[in-house]
Structure formats: structure tokens, C-alpha cells
C-alpha positions as CSV (number, residue, x, y, z in Angstrom):
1,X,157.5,110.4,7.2
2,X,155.1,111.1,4.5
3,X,155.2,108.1,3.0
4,X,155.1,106.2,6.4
5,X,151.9,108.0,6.8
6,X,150.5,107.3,3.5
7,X,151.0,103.3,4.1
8,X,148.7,103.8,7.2
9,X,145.9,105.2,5.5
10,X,145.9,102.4,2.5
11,X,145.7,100.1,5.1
12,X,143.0,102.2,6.9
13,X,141.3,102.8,3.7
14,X,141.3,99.1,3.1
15,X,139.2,98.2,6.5
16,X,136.9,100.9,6.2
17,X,135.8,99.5,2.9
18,X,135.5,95.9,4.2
19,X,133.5,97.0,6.7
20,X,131.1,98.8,4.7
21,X,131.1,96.0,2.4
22,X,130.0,93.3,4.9
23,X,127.0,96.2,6.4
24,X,125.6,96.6,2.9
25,X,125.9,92.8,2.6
26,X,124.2,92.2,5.9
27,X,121.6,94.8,5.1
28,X,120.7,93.2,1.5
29,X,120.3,89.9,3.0
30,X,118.3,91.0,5.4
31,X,115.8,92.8,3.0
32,X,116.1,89.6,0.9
33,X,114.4,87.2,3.5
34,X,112.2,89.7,5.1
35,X,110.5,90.9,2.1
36,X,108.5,87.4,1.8
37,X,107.5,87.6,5.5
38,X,106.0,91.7,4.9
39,X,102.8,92.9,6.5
40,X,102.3,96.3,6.4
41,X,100.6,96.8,9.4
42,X,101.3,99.5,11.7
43,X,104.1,97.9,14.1
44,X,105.7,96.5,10.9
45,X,106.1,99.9,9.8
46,X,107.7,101.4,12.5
47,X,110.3,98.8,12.9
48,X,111.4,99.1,9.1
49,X,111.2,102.5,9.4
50,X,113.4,102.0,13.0
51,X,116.2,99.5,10.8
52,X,116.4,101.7,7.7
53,X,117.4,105.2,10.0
54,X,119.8,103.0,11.8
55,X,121.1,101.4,8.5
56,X,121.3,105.2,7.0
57,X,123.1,106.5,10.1
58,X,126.0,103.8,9.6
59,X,125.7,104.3,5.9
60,X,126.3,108.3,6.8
61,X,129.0,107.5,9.6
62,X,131.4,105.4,7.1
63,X,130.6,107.7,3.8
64,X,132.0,110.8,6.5
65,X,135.0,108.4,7.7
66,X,135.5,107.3,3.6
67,X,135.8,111.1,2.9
68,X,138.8,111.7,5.5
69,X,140.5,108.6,4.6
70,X,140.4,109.9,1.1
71,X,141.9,113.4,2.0
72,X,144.7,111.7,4.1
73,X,144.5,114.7,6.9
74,X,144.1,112.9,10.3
75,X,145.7,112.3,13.4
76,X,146.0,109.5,15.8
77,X,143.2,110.6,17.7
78,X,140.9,110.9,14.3
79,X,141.8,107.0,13.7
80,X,140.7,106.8,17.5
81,X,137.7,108.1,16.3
82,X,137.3,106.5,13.3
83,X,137.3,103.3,15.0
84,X,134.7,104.5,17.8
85,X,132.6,105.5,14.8
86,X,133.3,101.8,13.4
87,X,131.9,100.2,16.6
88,X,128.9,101.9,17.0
89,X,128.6,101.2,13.5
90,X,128.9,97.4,14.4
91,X,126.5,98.3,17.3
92,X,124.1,99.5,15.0
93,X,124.3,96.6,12.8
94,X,123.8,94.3,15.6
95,X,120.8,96.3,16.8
96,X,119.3,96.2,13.2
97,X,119.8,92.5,13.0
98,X,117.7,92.2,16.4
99,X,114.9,94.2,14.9
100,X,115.0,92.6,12.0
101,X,114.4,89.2,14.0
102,X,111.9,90.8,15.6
103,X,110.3,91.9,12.8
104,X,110.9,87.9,11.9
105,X,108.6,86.8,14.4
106,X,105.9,89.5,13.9
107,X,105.3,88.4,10.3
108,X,105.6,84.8,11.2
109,X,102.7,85.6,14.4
110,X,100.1,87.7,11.5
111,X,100.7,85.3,9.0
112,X,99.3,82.2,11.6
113,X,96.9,84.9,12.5
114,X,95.7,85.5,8.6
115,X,95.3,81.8,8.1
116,X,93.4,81.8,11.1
117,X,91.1,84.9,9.8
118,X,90.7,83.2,6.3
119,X,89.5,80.0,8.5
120,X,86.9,81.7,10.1
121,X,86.3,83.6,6.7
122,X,85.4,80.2,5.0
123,X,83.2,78.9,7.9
124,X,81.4,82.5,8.3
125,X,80.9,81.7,4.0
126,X,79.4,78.2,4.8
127,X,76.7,79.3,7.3
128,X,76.0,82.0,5.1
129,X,75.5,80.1,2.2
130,X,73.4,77.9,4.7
131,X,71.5,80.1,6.3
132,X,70.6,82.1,2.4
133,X,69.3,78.5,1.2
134,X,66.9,78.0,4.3
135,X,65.7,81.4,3.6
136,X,64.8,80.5,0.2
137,X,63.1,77.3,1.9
138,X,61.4,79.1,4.2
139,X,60.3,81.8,1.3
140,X,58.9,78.9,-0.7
141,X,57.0,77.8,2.3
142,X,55.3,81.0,3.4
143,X,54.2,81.4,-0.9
144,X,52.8,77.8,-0.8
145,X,51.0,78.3,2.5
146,X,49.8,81.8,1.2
147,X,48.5,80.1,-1.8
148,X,46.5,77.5,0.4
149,X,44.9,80.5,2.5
150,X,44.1,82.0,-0.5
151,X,42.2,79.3,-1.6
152,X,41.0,78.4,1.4
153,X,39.4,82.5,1.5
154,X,37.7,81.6,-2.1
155,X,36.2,78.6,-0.7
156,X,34.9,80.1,2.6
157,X,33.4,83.1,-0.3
158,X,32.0,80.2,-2.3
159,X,30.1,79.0,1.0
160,X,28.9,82.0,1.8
161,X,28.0,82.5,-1.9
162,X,25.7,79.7,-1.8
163,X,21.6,79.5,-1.2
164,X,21.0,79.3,2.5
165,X,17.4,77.3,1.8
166,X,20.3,74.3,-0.2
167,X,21.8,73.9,3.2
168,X,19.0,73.5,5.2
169,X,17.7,71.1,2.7
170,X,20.5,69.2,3.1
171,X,21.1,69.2,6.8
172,X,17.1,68.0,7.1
173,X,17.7,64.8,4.8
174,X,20.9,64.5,7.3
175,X,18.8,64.1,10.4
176,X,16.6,61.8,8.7
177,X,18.9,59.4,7.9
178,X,20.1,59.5,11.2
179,X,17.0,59.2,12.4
180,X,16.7,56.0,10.1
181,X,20.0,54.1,11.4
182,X,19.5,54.7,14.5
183,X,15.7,52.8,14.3
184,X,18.0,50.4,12.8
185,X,18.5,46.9,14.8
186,X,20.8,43.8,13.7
187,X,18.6,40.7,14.0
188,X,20.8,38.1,16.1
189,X,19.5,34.3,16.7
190,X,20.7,31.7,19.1
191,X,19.8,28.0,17.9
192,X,20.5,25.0,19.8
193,X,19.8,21.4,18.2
194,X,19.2,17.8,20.3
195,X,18.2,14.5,19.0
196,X,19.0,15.6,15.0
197,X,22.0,13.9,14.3
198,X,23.9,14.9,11.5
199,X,21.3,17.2,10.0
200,X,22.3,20.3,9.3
201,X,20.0,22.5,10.4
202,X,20.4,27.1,8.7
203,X,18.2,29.6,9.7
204,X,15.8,31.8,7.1
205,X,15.2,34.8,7.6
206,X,12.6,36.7,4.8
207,X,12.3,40.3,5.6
208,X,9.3,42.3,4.8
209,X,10.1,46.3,4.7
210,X,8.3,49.1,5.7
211,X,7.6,51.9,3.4
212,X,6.9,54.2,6.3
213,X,9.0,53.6,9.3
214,X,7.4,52.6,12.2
215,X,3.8,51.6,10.3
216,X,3.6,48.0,9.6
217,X,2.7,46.5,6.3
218,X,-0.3,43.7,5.7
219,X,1.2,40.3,6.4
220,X,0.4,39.0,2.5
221,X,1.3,41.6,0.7
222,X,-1.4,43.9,-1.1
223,X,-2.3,47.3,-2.5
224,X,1.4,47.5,-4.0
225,X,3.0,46.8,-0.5
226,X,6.4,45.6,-0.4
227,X,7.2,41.7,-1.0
228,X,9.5,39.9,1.2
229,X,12.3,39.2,0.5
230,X,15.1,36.5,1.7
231,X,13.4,33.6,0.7
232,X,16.0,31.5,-0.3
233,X,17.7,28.2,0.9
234,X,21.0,29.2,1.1
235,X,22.4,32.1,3.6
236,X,23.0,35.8,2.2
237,X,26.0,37.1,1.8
238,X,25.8,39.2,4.3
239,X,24.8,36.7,7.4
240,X,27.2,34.8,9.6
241,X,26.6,31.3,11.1
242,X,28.9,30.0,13.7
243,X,27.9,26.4,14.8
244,X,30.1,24.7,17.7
245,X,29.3,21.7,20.3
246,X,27.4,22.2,23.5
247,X,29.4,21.9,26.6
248,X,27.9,18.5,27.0
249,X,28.6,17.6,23.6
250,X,25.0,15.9,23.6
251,X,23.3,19.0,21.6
252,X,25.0,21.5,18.5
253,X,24.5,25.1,19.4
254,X,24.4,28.0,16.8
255,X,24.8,31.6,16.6
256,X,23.2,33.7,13.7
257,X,23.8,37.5,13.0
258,X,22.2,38.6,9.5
259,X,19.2,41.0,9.0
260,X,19.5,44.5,9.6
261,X,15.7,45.6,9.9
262,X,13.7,49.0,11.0
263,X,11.1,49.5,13.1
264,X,8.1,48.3,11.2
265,X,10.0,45.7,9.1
266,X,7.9,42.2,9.7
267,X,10.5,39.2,9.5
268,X,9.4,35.6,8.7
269,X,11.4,32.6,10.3
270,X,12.0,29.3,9.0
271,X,14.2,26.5,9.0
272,X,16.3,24.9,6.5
273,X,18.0,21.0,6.4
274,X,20.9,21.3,4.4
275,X,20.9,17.6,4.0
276,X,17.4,16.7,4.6
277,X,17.2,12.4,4.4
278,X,14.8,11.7,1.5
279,X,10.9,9.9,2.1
280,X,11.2,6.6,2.8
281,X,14.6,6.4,4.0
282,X,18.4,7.7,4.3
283,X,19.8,8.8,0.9
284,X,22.6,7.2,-0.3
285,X,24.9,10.5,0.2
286,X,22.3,11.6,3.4
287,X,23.2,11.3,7.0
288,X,23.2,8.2,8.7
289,X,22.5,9.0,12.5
290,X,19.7,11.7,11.6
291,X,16.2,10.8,13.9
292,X,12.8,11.9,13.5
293,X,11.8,14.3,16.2
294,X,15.0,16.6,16.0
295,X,14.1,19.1,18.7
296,X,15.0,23.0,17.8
297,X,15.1,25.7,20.6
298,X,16.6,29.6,20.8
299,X,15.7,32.8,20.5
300,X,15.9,35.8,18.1
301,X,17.0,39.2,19.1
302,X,16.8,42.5,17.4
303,X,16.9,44.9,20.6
304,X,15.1,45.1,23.5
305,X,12.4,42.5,23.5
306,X,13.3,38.6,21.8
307,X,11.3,35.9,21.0
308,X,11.6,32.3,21.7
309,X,10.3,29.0,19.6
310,X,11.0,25.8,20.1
311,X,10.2,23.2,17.3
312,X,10.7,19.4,15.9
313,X,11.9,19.2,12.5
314,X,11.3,15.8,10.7
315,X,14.5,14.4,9.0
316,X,12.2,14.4,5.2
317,X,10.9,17.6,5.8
318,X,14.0,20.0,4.8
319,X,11.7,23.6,5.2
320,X,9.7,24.2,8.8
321,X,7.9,27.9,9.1
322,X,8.5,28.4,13.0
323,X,6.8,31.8,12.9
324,X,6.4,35.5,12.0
325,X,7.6,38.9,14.0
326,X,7.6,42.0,13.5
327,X,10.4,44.8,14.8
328,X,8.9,48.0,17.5
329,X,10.1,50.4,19.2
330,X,10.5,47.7,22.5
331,X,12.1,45.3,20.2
332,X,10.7,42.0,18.6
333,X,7.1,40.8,19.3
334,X,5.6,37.7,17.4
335,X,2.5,38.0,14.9
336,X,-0.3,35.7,15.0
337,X,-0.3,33.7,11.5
338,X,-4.0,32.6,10.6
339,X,-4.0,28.7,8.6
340,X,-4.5,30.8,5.0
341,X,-1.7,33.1,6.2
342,X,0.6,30.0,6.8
343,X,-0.3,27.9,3.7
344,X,0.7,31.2,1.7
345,X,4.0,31.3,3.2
346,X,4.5,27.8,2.5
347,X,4.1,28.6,-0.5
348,X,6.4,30.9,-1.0
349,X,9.0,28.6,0.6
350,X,8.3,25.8,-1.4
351,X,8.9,28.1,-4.5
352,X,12.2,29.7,-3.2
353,X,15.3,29.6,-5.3
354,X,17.2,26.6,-3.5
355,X,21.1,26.5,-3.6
356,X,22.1,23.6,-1.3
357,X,23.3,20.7,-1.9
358,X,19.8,18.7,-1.4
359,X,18.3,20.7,-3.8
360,X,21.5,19.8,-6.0
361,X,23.0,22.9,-6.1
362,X,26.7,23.8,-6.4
363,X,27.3,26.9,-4.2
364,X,30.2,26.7,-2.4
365,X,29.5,28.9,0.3
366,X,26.5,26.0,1.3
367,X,28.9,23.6,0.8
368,X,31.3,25.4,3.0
369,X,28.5,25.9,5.8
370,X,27.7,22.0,5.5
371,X,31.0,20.6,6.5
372,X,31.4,23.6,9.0
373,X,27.9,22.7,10.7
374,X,28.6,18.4,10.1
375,X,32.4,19.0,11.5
376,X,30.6,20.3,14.7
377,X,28.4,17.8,15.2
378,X,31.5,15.4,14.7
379,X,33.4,16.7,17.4
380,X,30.8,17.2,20.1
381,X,29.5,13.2,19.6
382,X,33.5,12.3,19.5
383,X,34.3,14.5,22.6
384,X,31.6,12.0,24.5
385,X,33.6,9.0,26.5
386,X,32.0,6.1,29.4
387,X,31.6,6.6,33.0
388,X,34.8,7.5,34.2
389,X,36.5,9.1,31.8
390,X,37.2,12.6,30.7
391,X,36.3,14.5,27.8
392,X,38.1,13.6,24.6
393,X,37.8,17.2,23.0
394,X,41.1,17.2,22.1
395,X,40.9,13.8,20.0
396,X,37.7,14.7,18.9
397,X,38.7,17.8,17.5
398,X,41.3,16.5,15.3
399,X,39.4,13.4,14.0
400,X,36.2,16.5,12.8
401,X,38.9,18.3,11.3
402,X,40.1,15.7,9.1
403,X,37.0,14.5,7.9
404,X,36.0,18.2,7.8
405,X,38.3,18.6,5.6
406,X,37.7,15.9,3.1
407,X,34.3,16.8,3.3
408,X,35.0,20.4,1.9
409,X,37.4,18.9,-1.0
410,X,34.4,15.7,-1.8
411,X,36.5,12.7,-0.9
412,X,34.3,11.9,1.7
413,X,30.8,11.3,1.7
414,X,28.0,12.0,4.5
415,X,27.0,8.3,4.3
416,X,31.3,7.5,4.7
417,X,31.0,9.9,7.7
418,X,28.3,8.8,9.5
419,X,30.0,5.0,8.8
420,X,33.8,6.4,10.6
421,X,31.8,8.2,13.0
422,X,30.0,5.3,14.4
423,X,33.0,3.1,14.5
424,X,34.6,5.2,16.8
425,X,31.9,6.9,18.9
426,X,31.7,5.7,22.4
427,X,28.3,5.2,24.3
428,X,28.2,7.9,27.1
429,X,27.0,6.9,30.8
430,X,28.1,3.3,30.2
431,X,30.9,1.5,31.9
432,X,33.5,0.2,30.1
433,X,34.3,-3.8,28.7
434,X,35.7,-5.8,31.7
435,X,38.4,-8.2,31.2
436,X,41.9,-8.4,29.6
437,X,42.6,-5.6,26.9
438,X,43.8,-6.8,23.6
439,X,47.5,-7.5,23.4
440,X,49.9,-5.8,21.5
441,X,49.5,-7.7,18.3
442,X,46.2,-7.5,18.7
443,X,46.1,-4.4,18.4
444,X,48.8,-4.1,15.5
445,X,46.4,-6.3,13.6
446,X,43.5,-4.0,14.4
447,X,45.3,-0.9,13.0
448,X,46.2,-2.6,9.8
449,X,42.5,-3.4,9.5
450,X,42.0,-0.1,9.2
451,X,44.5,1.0,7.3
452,X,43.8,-1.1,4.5
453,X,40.3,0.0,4.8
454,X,40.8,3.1,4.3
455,X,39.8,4.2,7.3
456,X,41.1,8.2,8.2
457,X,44.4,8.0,10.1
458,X,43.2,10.6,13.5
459,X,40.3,8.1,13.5
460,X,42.2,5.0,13.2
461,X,44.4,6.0,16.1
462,X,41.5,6.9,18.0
463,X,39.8,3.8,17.3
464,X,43.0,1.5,18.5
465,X,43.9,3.7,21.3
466,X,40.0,3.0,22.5
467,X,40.0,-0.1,21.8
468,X,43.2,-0.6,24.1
469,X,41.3,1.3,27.1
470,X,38.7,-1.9,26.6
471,X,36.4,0.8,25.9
472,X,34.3,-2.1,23.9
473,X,34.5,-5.6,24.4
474,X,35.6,-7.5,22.1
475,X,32.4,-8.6,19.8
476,X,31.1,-5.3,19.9
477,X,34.8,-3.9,18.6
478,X,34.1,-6.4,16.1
479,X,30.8,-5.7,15.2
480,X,31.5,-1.8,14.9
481,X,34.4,-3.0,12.3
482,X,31.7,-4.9,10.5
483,X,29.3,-2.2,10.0
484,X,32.0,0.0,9.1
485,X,32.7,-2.7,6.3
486,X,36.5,-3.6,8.0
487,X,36.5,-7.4,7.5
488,X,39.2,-9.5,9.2
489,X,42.4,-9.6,8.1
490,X,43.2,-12.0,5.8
491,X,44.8,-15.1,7.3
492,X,43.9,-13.7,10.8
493,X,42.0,-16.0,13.6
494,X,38.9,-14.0,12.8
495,X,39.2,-14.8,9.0
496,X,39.9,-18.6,9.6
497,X,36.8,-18.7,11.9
498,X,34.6,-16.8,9.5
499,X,35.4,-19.6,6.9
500,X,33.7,-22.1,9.3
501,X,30.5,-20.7,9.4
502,X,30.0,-20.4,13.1
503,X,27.8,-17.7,14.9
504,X,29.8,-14.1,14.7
505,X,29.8,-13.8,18.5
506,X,32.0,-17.3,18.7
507,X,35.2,-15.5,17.0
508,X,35.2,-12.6,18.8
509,X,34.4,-14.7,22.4
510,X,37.6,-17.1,21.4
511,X,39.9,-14.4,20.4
512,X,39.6,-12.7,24.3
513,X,40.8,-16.0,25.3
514,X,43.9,-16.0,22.7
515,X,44.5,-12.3,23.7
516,X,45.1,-13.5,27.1
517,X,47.2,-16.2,26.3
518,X,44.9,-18.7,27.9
519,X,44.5,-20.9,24.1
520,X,46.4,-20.7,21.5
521,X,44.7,-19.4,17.7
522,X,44.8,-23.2,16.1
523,X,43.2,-24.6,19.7
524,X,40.3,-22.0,19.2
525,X,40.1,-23.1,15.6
526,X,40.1,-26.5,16.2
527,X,37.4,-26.2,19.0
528,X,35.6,-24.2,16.9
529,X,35.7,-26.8,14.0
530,X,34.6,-29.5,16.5
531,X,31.7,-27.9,18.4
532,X,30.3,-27.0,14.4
533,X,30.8,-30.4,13.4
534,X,28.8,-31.5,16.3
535,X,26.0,-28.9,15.7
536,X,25.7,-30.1,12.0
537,X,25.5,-33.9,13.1
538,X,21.9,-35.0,13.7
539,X,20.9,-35.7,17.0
540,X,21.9,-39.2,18.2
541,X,21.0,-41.4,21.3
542,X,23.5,-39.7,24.5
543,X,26.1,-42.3,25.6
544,X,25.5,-44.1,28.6
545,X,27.7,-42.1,31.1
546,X,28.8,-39.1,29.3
547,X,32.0,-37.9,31.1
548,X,30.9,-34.6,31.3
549,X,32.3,-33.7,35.0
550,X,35.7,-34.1,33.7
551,X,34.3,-31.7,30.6
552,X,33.2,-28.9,33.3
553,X,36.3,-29.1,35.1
554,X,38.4,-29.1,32.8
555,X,36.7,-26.0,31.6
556,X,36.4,-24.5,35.0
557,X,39.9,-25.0,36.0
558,X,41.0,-23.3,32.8
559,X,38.7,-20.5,33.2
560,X,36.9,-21.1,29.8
561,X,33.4,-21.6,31.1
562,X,32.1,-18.5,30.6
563,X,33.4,-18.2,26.4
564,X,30.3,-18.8,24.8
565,X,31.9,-21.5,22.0
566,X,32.9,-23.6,25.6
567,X,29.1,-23.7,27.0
568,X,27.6,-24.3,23.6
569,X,30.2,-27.3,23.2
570,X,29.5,-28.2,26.8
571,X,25.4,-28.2,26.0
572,X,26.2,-30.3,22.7
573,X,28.1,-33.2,24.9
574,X,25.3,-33.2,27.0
575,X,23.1,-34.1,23.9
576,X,25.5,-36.5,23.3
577,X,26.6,-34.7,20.0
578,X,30.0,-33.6,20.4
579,X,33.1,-36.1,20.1
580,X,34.0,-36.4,24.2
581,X,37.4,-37.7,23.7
582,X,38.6,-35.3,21.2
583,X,36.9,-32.4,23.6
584,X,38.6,-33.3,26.4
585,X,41.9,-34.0,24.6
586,X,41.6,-30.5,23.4
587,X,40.9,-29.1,26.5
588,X,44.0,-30.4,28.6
589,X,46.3,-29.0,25.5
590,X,44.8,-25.4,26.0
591,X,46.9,-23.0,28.6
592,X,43.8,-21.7,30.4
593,X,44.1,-19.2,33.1
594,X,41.6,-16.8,32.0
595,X,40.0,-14.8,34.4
596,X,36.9,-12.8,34.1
């Protein structure tokens, strides 16, 4: 029996110790894994403190059953016990392991939560760092602006510092040179030019200043009393000319702004040609359109009351005194000028510095006003067109343009523009040419007339586009190419009959006839030939029954009566003079159908 009961408690012995084996297992691995995850807060605490009395109570309970194993001395009912004690051992474990998990999911939750805190840590750092460096900002601001209103306190001391009499010296030469600009007036002139052609006509002003304001000075200056001074050819810097067309285009009209003056200041007016024409006739670089008895009109302002003038300049005469004025507190008001008065200020004109080109000078800025003040003359005579038609401002402007411009850079002289400008001026309140207009190549041959002239291209277009409105007929269209020195083509009808030595206005009266298709250019040639022939022959006794019916109608019935070459031919077979056969051979050949 005793050794029956000494095999039990091996075996009992044996369990116990596996038992305790695998707790103290569990409870190392535990405390392995759950050290890592450790935050001693206050909850944490408690449950450790919870899991370690449980683990101590299991670790009591099986040391107590290890010691009665050990001493062999129990019953059935101790082993009962034993194995009660076991499973609430196991219990225990099992109730550990849950707190343990627990405690698992509290250190997981505050260790999300401290990287949540050292988040917000960081951030809270950022704005702080922020927030200190606008501080130093705004520190740096407040010592700059506290430097500024300490220096701004110094500067109010300083004024306060200085002599009270300084400042009130200074404020009274203040008011008086208010006082002074505001007696101040800008002298302003309107101008408007009729009959002078292309003279270009610049307003003088000489001022005379007063020493006191408001007390004028002797007209010829004595007792040390100011000169005056402006007179000069050329235009100060300081003045401004505008020249454009009248509305009519018949007249130029100008607007001058220059002199400032004060009241008291005496200002003498005169006019100067900027291309006066020379005595005895047109210079060779002087206009060519420019009459005597060029008629000047306007007024001069300077506040309040003007003064008008109207005046005829002479074309040779390039300085015309129009008057002397004087500046008041109403405005301007003219001074009488006695005849010794007047020849002194003639004087002084004639001895004026002269900077134009008619005195030969080179300033640019007269040169500049030149072609400005010709280039508006231009356009208002181009703009002009016959009865009927509108305006041509638009044509007109570009043609003044271009020779504006080669004015300004000297290919083109005043004599050249007077020359393109009469080609292609019409004459206002006249009808225009009856008849047929030039054909096409006609016209083409026109245009190459004046492109191998030389003739400026707006003005050439202007002058065939005219000339195609049978805006002259065709021996004055010729005759304004001769005096622009455009001869005929060479070759051409025109040429051919010029070679024949027939009167000018035969050539240009048979070409209307070839325009229209009514002769052919050899028929007017030959015609042409014949009726000069006939005139050089000398007279002879008329043939007995000159067939000159047949002559007339043939001529009528054609429509060629009224060409000149046909009635001078018909008055030379009449005389008995001009070969009948060949006429009237001639005739019958020629298309006719012309129609006035």
C-alpha cells in the first residue's frame, strides 16, 4: 500500500510542476511583450499591480501544494483540493492574460495619443517660432519709426529755433511772385492767309519788359530802359505754330502761342516770309504760285481784350511791321507808332539775326516750320475739285505728305513743288471737260509719262485718276504736262505729231478723236501731215468747182467738224490749198462716230 501511494504522488508531483512551469512561462512572455508597450500612467499601474497579486497568489497556491506533495501526507480529498486550487490557478492565469490584453490596448491607445501630443507639440513650436520672428519685425519697426519721430521732434525744434523776421521775409517775396504769375498772360495769335500762295508767312513777336509791373516803358528805349527783345527771323524755342487749311481750302489759317508777358510788357508785331520771292522775279528755289497783294488777317490775345490787323504783304518784301501793343490789366490795347517810331523799328528788323532759309540759314527747326506751313498750303489748294464734286481732302492729304516729306529731307525743291502742284490742281467753280474720257491706254501712256518724269507717285495717281474723270480736256491735260516739263512719250501719237511742226492744240484735238476710236493714230498723222503740207504751200488760184460739199459731209457725218486740224483743213480747201482727193480719200478711210 505504501508504495501504491508513493507512485501517486510522483505522478502528482509531476503535474504540479508542469503546471507551474507553463504559469511562469506564460507570465515571462507576457512581461516580455508588454514591457515595450509600458506607460506608467495611473491606470497602467493599477492593472500591473492587479496581474502581479494575481500572478503571486497562483505562485503562493502551487509553492503550498509543492510543499504537501513533497511531504507525501494527503488524502483523496487533499488531491481534490489540490486540483481545485489548480483551476482557480488556471482561472487566475486566464484572468491575468485578459488584463494583460487589456493593458495591450491601453498602451497601444497612449502611444497614438503621444504621437498625437508630439504633433500638436511641433505645430505649437512652428507658430511660436513664427509669432517670436514677427515680434522681432514689429520691434524693428517701432525703433525705426521712433527714430523718425525723433527726428522729426529735432526738426520741429530747429523751426522753432529759427528768426521769426527770416520767415516773414520769405513768405513776402512768396506773395510777390505770386503776385507776378498771376499778372502773367500767354500771348496767343490767330493768322489766316488768302491770295499768298506758297509764301510762308511766321509771326514776330519782340517783347519789351517792364522793370516795374504795371508802369510802361518809353516805346524806343532810353534812360537805361529795357531793350526788346525777340527780334529775330526764326521762331523761339519756346513758341508753337500750327498751320492747317481753311475749311474752304481757298485760305491757310494759323495758330500761334509763344510770349508769356506781364502787365506793362509792350510787344511789337511783325511778319516774316520764310521764302520771300526775290526783286524782280521768282527765285529759282522760291515759290511759284506766290501773288503780290497776299492779304493777312487775325487777331492777338493775351487775356481779356485782343487786337485785330489786317495787312498785305508783298511777295519781295519778307519783314512787314503790323503794329505795337502793350499788355493792361483789361488785356491787350494797341500803341500808336509815330513815322520816326516806325522807321526805328524797321530798323531794328532789318538788323535782326535771320535764321531761315531766305536769309540762307541752316536751322532745322525753320526748315522744319517751312515744309510744315508749304505741306498745308499743298493740301488745302489739292482738297479744291470743279462744280460738282466733293472735296478731295483725303487725296490731297497724301499727295502734301509726300512732297512734305521730300521737302524736309531736300529732294524736292519749292520751284519742283509749285511745278507738281500745278499739274494736278484743279480749277474750283468750273465745270468739268465734256466729251469722251481717255481710254484705257490712254491713260496707261499718261501714267508712264509720269513715271519717267519723275513725277511723285500719290501725285501721279491723282493726276491719272483726274484725268479719267475728264476733269481737263484734253489740250489743257497736255499743256499742264508741258509746263510741268512731261513731254510725250517717245513713239507716241503726240510725239509723232510734235515732229511735224503743227500748232500744239492740233495733237491734243486729234488724239480725243483716236481716244474714241472715231480715227485711227496713222489717219490723224497723215491728216495732220497733209493739212501742214497745204499750209506751207503758197497760195495758188482755187480750182474751178472745189468739191467741198462732199469735204463737209464727209466731215459731218463722221462727227469730225468740230476737231480743229478738220476745220483748218476744211478753210485750206476752200483756198484751194489742200490736195481734195487725198482729203477726201482720207476721210472715207477714218471710222468717225465721234460725238461731242
Amino acid at each position: 500500500m505504501m508504495r501504491r501511494r508513493r507512485r501517486q504522488t510522483e505522478t502528482s508531483e509531476i503535474a504540479l510542476m508542469a503546471v507551474m512551469t507553463k504559469a511562469m512561462g506564460a507570465f515571462l512572455i507576457l512581461m516580455v511583450f508588454g514591457m515595450k508597450y509600458y506607460v506608467p500612467d495611473f491606470t497602467a499601474e493599477q492593472v500591473a499591480r492587479i496581474v502581479h497579486a494575481s500572478l503571486g497568489s497562483v505562485r503562493g497556491d502551487l509553492e503550498a501544494a509543492g510543499r504537501r506533495l513533497k511531504s507525501g501526507d494527503y488524502t483523496r480529498e487533499d488531491l481534490d483540493r489540490l486540483q481545485a486550487q489548480i483551476d482557480v490557478a488556471v482561472a487566475k492565469l486566464a484572468q491575468a492574460e485578459q488584463d494583460v490584453a487589456r493593458l495591450q490596448t491601453r498602451l497601444d491607445q497612449a502611444s497614438s495619443q503621444l504621437r498625437r501630443v508630439e504633433g500638436e507639440r511641433a505645430r505649437l513650436q512652428a507658430e511660436a517660432e513664427a509669432a517670436r520672428a514677427r515680434v522681432q519685425v514689429a520691434e524693428a519697426e517701432r525703433d525705426r519709426l521712433g527714430a523718425e519721430v525723433a527726428s522729426l521732434r529735432a526738426e520741429v525744434e530747429r523751426l522753432r529755433g529759427q528768426d521769426a523776421q527770416a520767415l516773414q521775409a520769405r513768405i513776402e517775396a512768396l506773395t510777390r511772385e505770386n503776385r507776378a504769375l498771376a499778372a502773367r498772360r500767354t500771348v496767343y495769335a490767330h493768322f489766316r492767309y488768302a491770295g499768298c500762295g506758297t509764301l510762308a508767312i511766321y509771326p514776330n513777336f519782340a517783347r519789351q519788359p517792364a522793370r516795374v509791373p504795371g508802369r510802361p516803358e518809353p516805346v524806343i528805349p532810353i534812360d537805361g530802359s529795357p531793350g526788346y527783345r525777340g527780334f529775330l527771323r526764326a521762331g523761339a524755342p519756346e513758341e508753337t505754330l500750327t498751320v492747317n487749311p481753311s475749311a474752304d481750302g481757298r485760305a491757310v489759317v494759323a495758330t500761334w502761342i509763344g510770349q508769356t508777358v506781364q502787365v506793362g510788357d509792350a510787344l511789337v508785331l511783325s511778319t516774316n516770309v520764310l521764302n520771300p520771292v526775290a526783286p524782280g522775279g521768282a527765285a529759282s528755289d522760291g515759290p511759284s504760285v506766290a501773288q503780290a497783294g497776299c492779304r493777312v488777317e487775325g487777331e492777338i490775345h493775351g487775356g481779356g481784350k485782343s487786337v485785330g490787323f489786317v495787312t498785305t504783304i508783298e511777295p519781295a518784301q519778307p519783314v512787314v511791321l503790323l503794329g505795337l501793343m502793350r499788355l493792361t490789366e483789361t488785356g491787350l490795347e494797341a500803341v500808336r507808332v509815330t513815322p520816326e517810331q516806325s522807321r526805328w523799328f524797321a530798323e531794328r528788323l532789318a538788323e535782326a539775326p535771320c535764321g531761315i532759309p531766305a536769309c540762307g540759314g541752316s536751322d532745322p527747326r525753320a526748315r522744319d516750320l517751312l515744309a510744315a506751313t508749304l505741306t498745308a498750303i499743298v493740301r488745302g489748294r489739292l482738297s479744291l475739285a470743279p462744280t460738282g464734286w466733293a472735296r478731295q481732302g483725303e487725296i490731297a492729304g497724301r499727295i502734301a505728305e509726300e512732297l512734305g516729306d521730300r521737302l524736309r529731307r531736300g529732294t524736292l525743291t519749292e520751284a519742283d513743288l509749285g511745278r507738281w502742284v500745278d499739274l494736278v490742281a484743279a480749277v474750283p467753280d468750273r465745270l468739268v471737260a465734256t466729251g469722251n474720257a481717255p481710254a484705257t491706254d490712254a491713260l496707261a501712256e499718261i501714267g508712264a509719262r509720269l513715271a519717267a518724269s519723275g513725277a511723285p507717285p500719290a501725285l501721279a495717281a491723282a493726276f491719272v485718276e483726274r484725268a479719267a474723270r475728264n476733269w481737263w480736256s484734253p489740250e489743257e491735260r497736255e499743256e499742264r504736262l508741258r509746263r510741268a516739263g512731261i513731254g510725250p512719250a517717245a513713239g507716241s501719237f503726240a510725239a509723232r505729231a510734235a515732229a511735224l511742226k503743227v500748232p500744239r492744240g492740233f495733237a491734243a484735238d486729234l488724239e480725243r478723236g483716236i481716244a474714241a476710236g472715231a480715227l485711227t493714230a496713222e489717219q490723224g498723222l497723215d491728216w495732220l501731215a497733209l493739212v501742214e503740207r497745204a499750209r506751207a504751200a503758197a497760195n495758188g488760184p482755187p480750182p474751178p468747182h472745189p468739191d467741198l460739199t462732199r469735204l463737209l459731209h464727209l466731215m459731218e457725218a463722221k462727227g469730225l467738224s468740230e476737231l480743229a486740224p478738220m476745220r483748218v483743213g476744211y478753210g485750206l480747201a476752200a483756198g484751194g490749198r489742200l490736195p481734195m482727193v487725198e482729203a477726201i480719200a482720207l476721210l472715207s478711210r477714218m471710222k468717225g462716230g465721234l460725238r461731242p
